[in-house]
Legacy VTK file of the C-alpha trace (Angstrom):
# vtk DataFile Version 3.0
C-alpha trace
ASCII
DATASET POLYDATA
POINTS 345 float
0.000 0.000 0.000
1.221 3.664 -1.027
2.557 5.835 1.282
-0.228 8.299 -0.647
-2.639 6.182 -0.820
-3.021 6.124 3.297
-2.525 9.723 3.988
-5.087 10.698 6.258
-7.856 13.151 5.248
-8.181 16.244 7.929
-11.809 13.952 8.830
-9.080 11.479 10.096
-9.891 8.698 7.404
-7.706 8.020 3.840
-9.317 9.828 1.315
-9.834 5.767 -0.038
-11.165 4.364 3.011
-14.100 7.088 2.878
-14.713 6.934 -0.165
-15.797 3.068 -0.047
-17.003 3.026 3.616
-19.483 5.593 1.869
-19.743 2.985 -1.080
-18.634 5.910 -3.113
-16.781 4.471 -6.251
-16.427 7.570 -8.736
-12.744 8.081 -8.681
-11.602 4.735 -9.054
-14.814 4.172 -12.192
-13.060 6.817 -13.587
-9.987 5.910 -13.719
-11.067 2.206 -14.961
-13.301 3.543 -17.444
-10.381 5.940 -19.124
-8.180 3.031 -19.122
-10.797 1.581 -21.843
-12.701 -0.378 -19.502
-16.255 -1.561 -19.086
-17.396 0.156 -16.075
-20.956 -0.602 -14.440
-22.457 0.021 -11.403
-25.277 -2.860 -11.115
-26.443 -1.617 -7.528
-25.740 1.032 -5.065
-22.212 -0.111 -3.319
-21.428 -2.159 -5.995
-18.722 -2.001 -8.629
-18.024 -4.072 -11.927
-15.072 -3.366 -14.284
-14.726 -6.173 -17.282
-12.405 -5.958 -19.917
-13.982 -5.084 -23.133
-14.109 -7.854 -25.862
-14.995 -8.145 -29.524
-18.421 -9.078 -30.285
-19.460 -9.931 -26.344
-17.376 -13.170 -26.434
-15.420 -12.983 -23.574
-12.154 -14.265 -22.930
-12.421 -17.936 -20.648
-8.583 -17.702 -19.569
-9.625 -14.133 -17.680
-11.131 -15.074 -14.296
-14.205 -13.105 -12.963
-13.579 -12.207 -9.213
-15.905 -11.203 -6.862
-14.524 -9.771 -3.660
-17.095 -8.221 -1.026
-16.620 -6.703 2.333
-18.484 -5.149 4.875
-21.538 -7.733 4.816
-21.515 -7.216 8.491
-21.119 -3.420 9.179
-18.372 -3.642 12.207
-16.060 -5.672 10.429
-14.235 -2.941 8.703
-10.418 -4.082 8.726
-11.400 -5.569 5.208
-12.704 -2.351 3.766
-9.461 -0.419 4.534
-7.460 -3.309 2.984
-9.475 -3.225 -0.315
-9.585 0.128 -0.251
-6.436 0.888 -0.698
-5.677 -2.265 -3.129
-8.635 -0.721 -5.177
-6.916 2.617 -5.360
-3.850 1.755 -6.319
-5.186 -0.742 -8.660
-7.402 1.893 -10.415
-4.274 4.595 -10.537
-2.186 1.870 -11.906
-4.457 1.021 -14.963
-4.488 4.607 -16.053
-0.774 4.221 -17.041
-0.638 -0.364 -17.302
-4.519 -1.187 -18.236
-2.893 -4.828 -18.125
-2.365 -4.125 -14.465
-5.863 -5.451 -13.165
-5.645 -9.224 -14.959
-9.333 -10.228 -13.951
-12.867 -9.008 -14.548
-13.928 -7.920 -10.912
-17.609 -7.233 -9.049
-16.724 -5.478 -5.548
-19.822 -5.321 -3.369
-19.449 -3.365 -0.458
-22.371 -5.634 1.960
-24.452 -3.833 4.262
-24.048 -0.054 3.157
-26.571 1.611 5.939
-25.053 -0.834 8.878
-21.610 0.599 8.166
-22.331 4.376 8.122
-24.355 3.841 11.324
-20.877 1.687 12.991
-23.040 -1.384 13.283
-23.171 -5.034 12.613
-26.821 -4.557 10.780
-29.924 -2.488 11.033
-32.404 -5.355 11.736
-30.965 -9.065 10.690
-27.624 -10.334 10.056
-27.270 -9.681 6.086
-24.932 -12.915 5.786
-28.150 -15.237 6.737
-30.219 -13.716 3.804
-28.889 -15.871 1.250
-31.415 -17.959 1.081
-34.764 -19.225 -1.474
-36.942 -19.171 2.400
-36.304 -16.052 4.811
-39.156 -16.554 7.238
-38.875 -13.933 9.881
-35.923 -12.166 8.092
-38.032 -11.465 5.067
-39.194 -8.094 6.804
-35.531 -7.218 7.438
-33.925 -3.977 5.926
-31.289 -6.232 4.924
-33.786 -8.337 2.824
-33.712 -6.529 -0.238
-30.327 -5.266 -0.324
-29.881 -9.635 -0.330
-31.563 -9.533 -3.428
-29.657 -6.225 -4.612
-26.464 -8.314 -4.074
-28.045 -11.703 -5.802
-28.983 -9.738 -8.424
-25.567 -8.268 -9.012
-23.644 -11.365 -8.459
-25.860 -13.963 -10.847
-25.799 -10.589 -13.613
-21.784 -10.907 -13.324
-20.952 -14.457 -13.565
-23.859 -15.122 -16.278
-21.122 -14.767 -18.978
-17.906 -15.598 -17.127
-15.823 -18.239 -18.111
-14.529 -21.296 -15.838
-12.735 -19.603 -13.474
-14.986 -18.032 -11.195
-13.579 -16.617 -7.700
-15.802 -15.022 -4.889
-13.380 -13.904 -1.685
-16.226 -12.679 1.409
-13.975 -10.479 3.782
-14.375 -10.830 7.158
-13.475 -10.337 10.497
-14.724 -12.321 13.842
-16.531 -11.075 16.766
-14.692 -13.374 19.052
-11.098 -14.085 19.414
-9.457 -17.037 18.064
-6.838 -19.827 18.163
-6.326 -19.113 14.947
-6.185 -15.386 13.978
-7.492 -15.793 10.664
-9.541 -19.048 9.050
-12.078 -19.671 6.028
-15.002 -21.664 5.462
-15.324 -23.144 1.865
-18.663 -24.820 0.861
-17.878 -28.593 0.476
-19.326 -28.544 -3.320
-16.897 -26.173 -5.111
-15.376 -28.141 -8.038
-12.025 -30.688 -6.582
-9.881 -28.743 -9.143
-11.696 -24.749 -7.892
-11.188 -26.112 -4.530
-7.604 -26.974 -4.329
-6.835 -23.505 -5.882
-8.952 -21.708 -3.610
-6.815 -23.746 -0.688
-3.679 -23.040 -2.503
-4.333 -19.124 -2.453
-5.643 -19.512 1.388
-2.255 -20.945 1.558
-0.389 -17.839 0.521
-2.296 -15.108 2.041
-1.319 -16.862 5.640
-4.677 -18.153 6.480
-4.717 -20.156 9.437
-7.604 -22.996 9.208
-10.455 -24.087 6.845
-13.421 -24.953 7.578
-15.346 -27.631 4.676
-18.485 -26.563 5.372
-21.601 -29.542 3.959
-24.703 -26.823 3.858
-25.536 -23.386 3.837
-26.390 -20.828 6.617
-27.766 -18.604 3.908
-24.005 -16.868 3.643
-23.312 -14.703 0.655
-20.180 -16.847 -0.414
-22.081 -20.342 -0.414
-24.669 -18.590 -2.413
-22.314 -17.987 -4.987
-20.496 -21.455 -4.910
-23.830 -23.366 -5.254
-25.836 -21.020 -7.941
-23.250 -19.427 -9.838
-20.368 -21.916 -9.699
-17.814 -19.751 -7.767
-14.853 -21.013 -6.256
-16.425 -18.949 -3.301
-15.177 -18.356 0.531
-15.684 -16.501 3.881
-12.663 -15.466 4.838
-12.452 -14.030 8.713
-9.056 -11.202 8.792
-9.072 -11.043 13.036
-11.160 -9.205 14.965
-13.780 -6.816 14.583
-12.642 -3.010 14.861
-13.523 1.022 14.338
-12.850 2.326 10.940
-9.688 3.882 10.659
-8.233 2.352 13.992
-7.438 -1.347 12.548
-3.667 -2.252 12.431
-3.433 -2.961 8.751
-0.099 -4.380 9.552
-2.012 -7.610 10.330
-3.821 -7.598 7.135
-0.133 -7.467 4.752
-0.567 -10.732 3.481
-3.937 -11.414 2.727
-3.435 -7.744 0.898
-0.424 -9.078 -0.905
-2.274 -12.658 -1.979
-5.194 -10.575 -3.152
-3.291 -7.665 -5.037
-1.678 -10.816 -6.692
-4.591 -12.285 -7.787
-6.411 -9.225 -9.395
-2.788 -8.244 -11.298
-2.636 -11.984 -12.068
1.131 -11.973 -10.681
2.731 -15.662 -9.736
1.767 -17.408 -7.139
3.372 -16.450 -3.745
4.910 -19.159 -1.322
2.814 -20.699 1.121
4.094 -19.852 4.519
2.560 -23.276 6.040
-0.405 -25.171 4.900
-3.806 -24.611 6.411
-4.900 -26.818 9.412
-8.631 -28.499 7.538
-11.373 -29.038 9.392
-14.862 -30.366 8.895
-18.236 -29.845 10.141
-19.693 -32.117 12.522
-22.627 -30.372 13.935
-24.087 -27.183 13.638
-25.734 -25.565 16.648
-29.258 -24.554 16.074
-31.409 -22.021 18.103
-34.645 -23.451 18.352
-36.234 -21.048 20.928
-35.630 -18.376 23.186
-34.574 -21.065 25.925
-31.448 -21.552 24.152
-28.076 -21.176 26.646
-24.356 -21.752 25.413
-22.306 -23.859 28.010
-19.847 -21.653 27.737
-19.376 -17.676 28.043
-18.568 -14.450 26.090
-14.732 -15.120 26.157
-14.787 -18.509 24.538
-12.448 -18.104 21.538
-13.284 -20.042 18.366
-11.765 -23.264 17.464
-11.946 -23.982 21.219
-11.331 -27.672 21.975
-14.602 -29.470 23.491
-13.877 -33.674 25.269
-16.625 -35.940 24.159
-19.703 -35.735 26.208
-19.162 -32.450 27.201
-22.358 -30.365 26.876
-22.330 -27.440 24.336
-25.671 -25.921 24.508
-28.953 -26.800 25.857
-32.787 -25.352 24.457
-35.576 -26.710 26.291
-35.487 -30.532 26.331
-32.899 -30.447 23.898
-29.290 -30.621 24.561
-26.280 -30.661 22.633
-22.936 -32.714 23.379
-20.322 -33.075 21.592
-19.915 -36.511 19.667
-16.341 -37.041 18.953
-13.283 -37.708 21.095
-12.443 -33.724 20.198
-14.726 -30.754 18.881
-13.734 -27.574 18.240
-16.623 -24.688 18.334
-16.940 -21.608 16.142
-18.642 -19.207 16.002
-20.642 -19.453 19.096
-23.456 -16.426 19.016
-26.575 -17.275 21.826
-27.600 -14.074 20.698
-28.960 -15.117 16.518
-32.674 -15.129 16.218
-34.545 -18.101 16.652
-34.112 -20.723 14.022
-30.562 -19.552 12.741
-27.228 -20.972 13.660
-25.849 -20.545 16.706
-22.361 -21.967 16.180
-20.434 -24.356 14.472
-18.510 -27.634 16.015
-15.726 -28.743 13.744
-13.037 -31.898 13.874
-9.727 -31.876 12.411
-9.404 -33.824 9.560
-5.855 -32.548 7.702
LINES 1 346
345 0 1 2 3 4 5 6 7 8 9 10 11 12 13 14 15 16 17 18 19 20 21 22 23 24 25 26 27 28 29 30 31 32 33 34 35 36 37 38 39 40 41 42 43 44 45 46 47 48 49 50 51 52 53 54 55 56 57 58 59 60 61 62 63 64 65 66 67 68 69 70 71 72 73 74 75 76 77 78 79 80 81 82 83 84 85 86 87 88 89 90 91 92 93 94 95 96 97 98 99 100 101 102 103 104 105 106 107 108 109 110 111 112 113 114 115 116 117 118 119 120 121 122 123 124 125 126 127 128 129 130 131 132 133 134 135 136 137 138 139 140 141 142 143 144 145 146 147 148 149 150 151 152 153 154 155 156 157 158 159 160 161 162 163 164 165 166 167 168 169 170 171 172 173 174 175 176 177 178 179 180 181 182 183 184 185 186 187 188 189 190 191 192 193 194 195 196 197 198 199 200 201 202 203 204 205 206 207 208 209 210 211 212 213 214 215 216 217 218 219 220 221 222 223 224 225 226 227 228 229 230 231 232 233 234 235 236 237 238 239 240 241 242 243 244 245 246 247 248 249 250 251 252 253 254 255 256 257 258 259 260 261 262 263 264 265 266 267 268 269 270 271 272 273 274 275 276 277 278 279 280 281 282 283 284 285 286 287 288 289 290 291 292 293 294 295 296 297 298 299 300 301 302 303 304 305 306 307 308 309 310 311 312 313 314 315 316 317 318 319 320 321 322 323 324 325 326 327 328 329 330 331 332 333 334 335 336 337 338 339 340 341 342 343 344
């Protein structure tokens, strides 16, 4: 990242950062545009810049990337990161169009939740992601879903076979390890072993193989649009403008690298795999976590030991070790309330 590019406006924010907290892309559209571009903005807080081809027929060796951030309002570590990438990217193309190497949709998530410095207005966005919202239907969040379905089904309609969609993150909770994705189990064996292999090399910790959806943004776009498709979680939660983007440097370097198209960096060590062997759901307001507020994920759980309990109902784990993630008491009825994973590589 520039030394420019992270100058600090008088307002105390890069000029960047603001401009895509506020979902504000006209500088960088400009920039791609001059640089002979095809520049679109399908929704508000959404950007897509394609290269422009002969007679529609686009090229199938140019992968289509999709990287969002800021589905959940507090997590803004990930918009300074692609902020700045995104700046320096567009500035770059005006001199080296070959610069950016992909044809990229950047969705910044929950727009309103983010100016207002929360985690959403009514419901949690990343559960929206679904054919059946039930009570979440009457959300804010509910159409700006199908804003970002739209968008995202629009963009990879004529995209060749390598498809990439990158869901920045960062966790409410602390963890044993610092940063970890979850890939959906059915991305393609040969999308999937990429995806792992650039995991690899922007330092991420653990992934999670994750069997079904929780109505997330990334498994929508692995199972309807044939992305090679992730949540990624980048630490903890933080204020804009007071993350340490020092612990972001090489997930910013793997992902500057993949929209330049640059070779492959090494991979520092391989992620720890899990699996999922339960998921935790909250059935009714009589739903208590075994455990408190300070539990960090990928906590380590004996067999037999209790997890949660709702009503009659009570959850244990079921192998000699569990790990939980994720653990929120707090989701509405009939969402997820955590994750329990076992170690498998």
């Amino acid at each position: 990242m520039s030394a420019d590019a992270m100058t600090a406006t008088a307002g105390g924010l890069p000029p960047a950062v603001q401009a895509l907290a506020q979902a504000d892309f006209g500088f960088v559209a400009q920039l791609f545009a001059s640089a002979g571009f095809a520049v679109a903005l399908p929704a508000p807080g959404m950007l897509q810049v394609k290269a422009t081809v002969a007679e529609n027929a686009p090229d199938p060796r140019r992968a289509s990337v999709v990287l969002s951030v800021g589905v959940h309002g507090d997590e803004t570590g990930p918009i300074e990161v692609l902020a700045h990438l995104l700046d320096a990217l567009a500035r770059d193309v005006s001199v080296q169009p070959h610069a950016l190497a992909v044809d990229l949709l950047v969705c910044v998530g929950n727009v309103d939740a983010i100016r207002a410095g929360k985690r959403f207005v009514d419901a949690d966005l990343n559960r929206m992601f679904r054919p059946v919202r039930g009570s979440l239907a009457q959300a804010a969040e509910s159409a700006r879903a199908d804003e970002m379905i739209a968008a995202t089904r629009a963009f990879f309609s004529d995209a060749g076979p390598l498809r990439w969609h990158l869901d920045l993150h960062t966790a409410i909770r602390p963890s044993v390890y610092p940063t970890f994705a979850i890939v959906p189990d059915l991305v393609e064996e040969g999308a999937r072993a990429a995806l792992i292999d650039w995991l690899g090399q922007a330092a991420i910790g653990a992934i999670i193989m994750n069997p079904q959806s929780a109505g997330t943004y990334s498994y929508y776009s692995a199972e309807h649009c044939g992305a090679a498709a992730s949540t990624v979680e980048l630490g903890r939660v933080g204020v804009l403008g007071d993350n340490d983007l020092s612990l972001f440097e090489d997930v910013s370097q793997a992902l500057d690298g993949l929209l330049r198209g640059l070779p492959a960096r090494p991979v520092k060590a391989p992620p720890h795999v899990f699996k999922v062997a339960q998921e935790i759901i909250k059935h009714s307001d009589d739903f208590r976590m075994a455990f408190d507020r300070s539990t960090h994920n990928f906590t380590s759980l004996p067999r037999h030991a209790v997890i949660a309990s709702d009503g009659e109902t009570v959850y244990t784990v079921q192998n000699a070790q569990e790990l939980v993630v994720f653990p929120n008491p707090d989701v509405r009825v009939g969402l997820r309330a955590g994750l329990m994973v076992v170690r498998v590589a």
